[in-house]
VMD Tcl script that draws the C-alpha trace (Angstrom):
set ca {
  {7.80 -24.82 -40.93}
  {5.78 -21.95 -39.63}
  {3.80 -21.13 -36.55}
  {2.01 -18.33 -34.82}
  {3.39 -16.46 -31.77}
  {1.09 -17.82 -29.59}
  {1.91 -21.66 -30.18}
  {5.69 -20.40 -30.81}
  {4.88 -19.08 -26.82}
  {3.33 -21.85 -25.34}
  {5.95 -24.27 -26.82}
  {9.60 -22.29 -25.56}
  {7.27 -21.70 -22.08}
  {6.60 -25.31 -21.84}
  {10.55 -25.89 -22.73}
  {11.94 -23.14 -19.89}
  {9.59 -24.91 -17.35}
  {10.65 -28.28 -17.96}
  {14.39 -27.70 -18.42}
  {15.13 -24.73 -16.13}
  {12.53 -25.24 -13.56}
  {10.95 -21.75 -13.62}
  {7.26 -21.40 -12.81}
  {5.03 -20.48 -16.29}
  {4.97 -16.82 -15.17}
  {8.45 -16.27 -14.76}
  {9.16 -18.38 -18.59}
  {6.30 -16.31 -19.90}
  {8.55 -13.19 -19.30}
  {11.25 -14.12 -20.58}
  {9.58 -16.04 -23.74}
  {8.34 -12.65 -24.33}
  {11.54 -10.63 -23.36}
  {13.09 -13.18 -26.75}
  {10.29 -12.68 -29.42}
  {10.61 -8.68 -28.23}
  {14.18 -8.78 -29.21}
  {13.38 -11.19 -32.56}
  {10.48 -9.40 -33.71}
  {11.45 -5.50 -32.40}
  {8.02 -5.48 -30.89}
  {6.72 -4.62 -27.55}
  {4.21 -6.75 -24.97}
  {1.30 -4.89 -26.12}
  {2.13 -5.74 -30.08}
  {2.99 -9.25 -29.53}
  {-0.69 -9.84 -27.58}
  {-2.32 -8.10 -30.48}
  {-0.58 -10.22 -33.09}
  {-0.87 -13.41 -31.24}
  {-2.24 -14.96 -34.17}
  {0.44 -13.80 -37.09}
  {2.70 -15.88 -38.40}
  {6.45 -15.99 -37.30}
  {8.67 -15.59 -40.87}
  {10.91 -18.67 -41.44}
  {14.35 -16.53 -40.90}
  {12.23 -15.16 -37.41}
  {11.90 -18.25 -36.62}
  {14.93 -19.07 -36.70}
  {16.75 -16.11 -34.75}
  {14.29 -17.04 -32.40}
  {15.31 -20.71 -31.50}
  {18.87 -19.50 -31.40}
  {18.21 -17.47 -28.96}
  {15.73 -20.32 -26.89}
  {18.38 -22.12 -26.81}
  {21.01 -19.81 -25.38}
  {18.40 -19.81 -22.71}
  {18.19 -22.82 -22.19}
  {21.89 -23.59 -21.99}
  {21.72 -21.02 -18.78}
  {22.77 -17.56 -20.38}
  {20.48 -15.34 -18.80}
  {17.64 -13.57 -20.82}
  {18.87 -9.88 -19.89}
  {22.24 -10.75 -21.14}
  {21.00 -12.33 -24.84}
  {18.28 -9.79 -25.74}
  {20.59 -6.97 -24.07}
  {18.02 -4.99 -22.12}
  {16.26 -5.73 -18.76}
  {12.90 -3.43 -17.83}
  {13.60 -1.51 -14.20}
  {11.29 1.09 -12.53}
  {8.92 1.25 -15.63}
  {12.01 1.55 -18.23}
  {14.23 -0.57 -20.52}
  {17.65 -0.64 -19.22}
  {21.13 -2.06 -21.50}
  {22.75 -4.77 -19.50}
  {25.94 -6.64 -20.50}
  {28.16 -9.30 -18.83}
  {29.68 -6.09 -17.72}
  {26.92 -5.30 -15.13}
  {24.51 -6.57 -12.73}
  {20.61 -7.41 -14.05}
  {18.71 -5.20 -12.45}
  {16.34 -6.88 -10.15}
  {12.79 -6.32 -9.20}
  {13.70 -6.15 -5.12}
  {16.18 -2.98 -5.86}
  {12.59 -0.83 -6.71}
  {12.07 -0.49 -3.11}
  {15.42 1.47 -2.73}
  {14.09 4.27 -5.39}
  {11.10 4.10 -3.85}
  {12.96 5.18 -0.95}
  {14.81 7.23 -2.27}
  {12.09 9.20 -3.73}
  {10.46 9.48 -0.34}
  {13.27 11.82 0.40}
  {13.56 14.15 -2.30}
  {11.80 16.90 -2.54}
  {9.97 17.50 -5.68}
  {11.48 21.39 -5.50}
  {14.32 23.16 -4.49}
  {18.12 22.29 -4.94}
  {18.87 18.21 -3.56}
  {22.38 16.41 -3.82}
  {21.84 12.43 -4.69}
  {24.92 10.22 -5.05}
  {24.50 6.26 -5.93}
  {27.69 4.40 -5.59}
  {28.47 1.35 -7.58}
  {25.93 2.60 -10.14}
  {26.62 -0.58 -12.50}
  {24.21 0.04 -15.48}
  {22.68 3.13 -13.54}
  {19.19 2.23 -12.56}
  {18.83 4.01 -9.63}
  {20.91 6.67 -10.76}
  {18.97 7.19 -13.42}
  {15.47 6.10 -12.07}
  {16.01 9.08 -9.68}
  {16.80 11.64 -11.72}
  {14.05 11.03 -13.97}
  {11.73 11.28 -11.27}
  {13.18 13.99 -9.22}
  {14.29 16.85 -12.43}
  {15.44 19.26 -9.36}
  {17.97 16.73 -7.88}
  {21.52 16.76 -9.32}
  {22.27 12.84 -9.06}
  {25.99 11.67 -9.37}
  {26.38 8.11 -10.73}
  {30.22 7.12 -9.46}
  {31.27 3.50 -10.84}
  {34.72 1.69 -10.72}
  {34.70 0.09 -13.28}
  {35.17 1.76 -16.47}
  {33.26 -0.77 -18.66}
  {30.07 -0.73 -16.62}
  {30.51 2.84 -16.61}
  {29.79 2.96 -20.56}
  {26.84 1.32 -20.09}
  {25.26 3.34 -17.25}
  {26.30 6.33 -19.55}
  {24.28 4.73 -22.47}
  {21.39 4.34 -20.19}
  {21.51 7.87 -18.78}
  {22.26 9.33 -22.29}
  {19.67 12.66 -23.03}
  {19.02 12.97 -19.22}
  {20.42 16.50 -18.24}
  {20.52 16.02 -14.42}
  {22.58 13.35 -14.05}
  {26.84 13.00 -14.07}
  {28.76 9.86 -14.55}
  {32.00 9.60 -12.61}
  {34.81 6.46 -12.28}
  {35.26 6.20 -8.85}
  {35.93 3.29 -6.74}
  {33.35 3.80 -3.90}
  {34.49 7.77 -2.84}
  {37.91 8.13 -3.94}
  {37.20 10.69 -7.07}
  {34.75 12.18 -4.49}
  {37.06 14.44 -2.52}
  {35.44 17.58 -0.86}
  {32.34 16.55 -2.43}
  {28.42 16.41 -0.01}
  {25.42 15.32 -0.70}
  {21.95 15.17 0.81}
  {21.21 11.50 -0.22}
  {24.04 8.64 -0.52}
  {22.41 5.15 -1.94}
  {24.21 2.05 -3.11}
  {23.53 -1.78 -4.34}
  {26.72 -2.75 -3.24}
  {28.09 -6.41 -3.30}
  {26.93 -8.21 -0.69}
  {27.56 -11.67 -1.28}
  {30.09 -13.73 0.95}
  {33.11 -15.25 -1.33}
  {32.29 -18.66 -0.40}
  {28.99 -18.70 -1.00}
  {26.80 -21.84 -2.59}
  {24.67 -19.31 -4.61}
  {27.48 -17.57 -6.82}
  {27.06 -20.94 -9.16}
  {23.75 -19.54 -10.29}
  {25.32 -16.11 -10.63}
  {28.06 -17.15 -12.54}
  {27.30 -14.98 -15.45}
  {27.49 -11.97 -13.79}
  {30.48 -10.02 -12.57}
  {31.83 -11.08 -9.55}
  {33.31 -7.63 -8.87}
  {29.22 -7.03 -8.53}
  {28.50 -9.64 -6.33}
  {31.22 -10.72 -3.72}
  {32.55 -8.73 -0.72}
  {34.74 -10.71 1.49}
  {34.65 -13.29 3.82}
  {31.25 -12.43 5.09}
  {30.12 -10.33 2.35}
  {30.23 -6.96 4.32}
  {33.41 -5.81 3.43}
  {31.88 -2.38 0.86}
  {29.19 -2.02 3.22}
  {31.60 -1.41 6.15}
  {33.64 0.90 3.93}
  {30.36 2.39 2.48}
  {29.06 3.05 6.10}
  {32.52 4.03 7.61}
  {32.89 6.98 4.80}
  {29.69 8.03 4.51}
  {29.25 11.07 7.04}
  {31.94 12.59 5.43}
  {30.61 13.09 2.17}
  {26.72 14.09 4.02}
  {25.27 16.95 4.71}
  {23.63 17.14 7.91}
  {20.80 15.38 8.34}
  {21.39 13.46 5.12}
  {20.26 10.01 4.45}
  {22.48 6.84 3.74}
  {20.33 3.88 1.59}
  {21.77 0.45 0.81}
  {20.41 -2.77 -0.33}
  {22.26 -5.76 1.41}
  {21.61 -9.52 1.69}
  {18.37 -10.92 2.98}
  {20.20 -12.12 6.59}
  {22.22 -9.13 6.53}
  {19.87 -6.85 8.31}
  {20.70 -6.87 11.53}
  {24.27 -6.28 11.37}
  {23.82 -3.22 9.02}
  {21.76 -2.09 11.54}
  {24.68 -2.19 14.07}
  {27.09 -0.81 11.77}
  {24.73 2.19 10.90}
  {23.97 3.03 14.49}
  {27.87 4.20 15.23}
  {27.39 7.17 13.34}
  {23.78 7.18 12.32}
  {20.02 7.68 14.03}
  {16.87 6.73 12.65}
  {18.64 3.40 11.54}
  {15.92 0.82 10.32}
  {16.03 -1.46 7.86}
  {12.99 -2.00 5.22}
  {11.24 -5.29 3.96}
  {10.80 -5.96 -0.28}
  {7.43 -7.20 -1.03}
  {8.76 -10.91 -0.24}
  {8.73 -10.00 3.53}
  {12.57 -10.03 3.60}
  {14.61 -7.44 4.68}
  {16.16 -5.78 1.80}
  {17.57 -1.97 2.46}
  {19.17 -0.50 5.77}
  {19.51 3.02 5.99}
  {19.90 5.80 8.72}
  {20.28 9.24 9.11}
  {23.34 11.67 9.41}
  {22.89 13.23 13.19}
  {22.59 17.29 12.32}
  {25.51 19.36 13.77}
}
mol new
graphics top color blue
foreach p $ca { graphics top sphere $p radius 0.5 }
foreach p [lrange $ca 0 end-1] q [lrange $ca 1 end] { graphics top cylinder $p $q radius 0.2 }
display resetview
């Protein structure tokens, strides 16, 4: 049996919509995210060959992976990469997929560093190192730290980050390794999830040592918060992505130590990053 990409498309769309309940945009993604991987193509190569022919043993590979899919294993996990800020990023069950909604803290971030002159950036809990790395591609001047706990995720932040010249990877749990160290800029992705939470069953792929932060979720962002002026310079900037009805206590939490606290909406309307200011000395 053979058939084109395009009907090969259509048909694994139709399939993720039906079983998984995704909307056609979100299956088109991913269908396309599986014949990249297949077919070692990009987007732009598989809409100019719409028409070819899939080989048999293609083919094949293809379904295997449709049907990881569709057995819940998320795409990022089975094709082993996940696009983030314009860039192809490694993911493994070790790490977090990057998500869309994290863009608006390097966006952020960005807003903050200058584009000359020496700037400290540390991102805590780096995972796979997508801001880390999103930064420091961006910013050449800055001298970004990536710190990481675990030692696993670690290696694949360091794959990620590999040939970039500005950037250092350090095993850290939150600022332990950190002693004596400053910085201008301190952002994090923290967990944020409550332990108890009905969502973690559609997360369940992903590390939990990612997701879940006691009780209420806040536990790293209170230590995160609680730490922070030590390791800022004055006037620096703390930036951290929290849960979507966890504004308004990071607010409160920030303001003990912080000014300019506010907390900034994603492009859903939700509030998505908190983040104040280190009062100058």
């Amino acid at each position: 049996m053979t058939c084109s990409i395009s009907s090969l498309q259509a048909q694994a769309q139709n399939k993720i919509v039906r079983l998984l309940g995704l909307q056609q945009a979100e299956a088109r993604i991913e269908v396309q995210a599986l014949l990249r991987s297949i077919l070692n193509a990009s987007n732009a190569w598989l809409i100019a060959h719409s028409k070819d022919m899939i080989e048999p043993e293609k083919l094949s590979g293809f379904e295997v992976l449709l049907e990881r899919r569709l057995k819940g294993e998320p795409v990022a996990y089975i094709v082993g990469f996940r696009e983030f800020y314009g860039m192809d990023f490694r993911v493994s069950g070790d790490v977090l997929i990057p998500r869309p909604e994290t863009e608006l803290l390097v966006d952020l971030a960005l807003d903050r560093i200058p584009e000359n002159g020496n700037f400290r950036v540390l991102d805590l809990g780096t995972g796979s190192g997508i801001i880390a790395i999103s930064v420091a591609r961006q910013r050449k001047n800055a001298l970004v730290t990536a710190a990481e706990k675990s030692s696993r995720a670690l290696s694949v932040a360091k794959m990620n980050g590999k040939g970039i010249e500005n950037i250092r990877f350090v095993e850290s749990d939150w600022f332990d390794a950190l002693c004596g160290e400053k910085y201008d800029l301190i952002l994090s992705n923290p967990p944020y999830i409550p332990e108890e939470d009905r969502h973690l069953e559609d997360l369940k792929h992903e590390p939990a040592l990612a997701l879940t932060s006691g009780k209420d979720g806040l536990d790293a962002i209170r230590k995160i918060i609680e730490e922070a002026p030590a390791h800022l310079e004055p006037g620096g900037w703390l930036l951290f992505e929290h849960g979507y009805d966890q504004g308004e206590i990071c607010r409160k939490l920030l303001s003990k130590s912080f000014h300019e606290v506010y907390s900034w909406k994603d492009l859903s309307g939700i509030e998505r990053v908190s983040g104040g200011r280190l009062t100058s000395r």
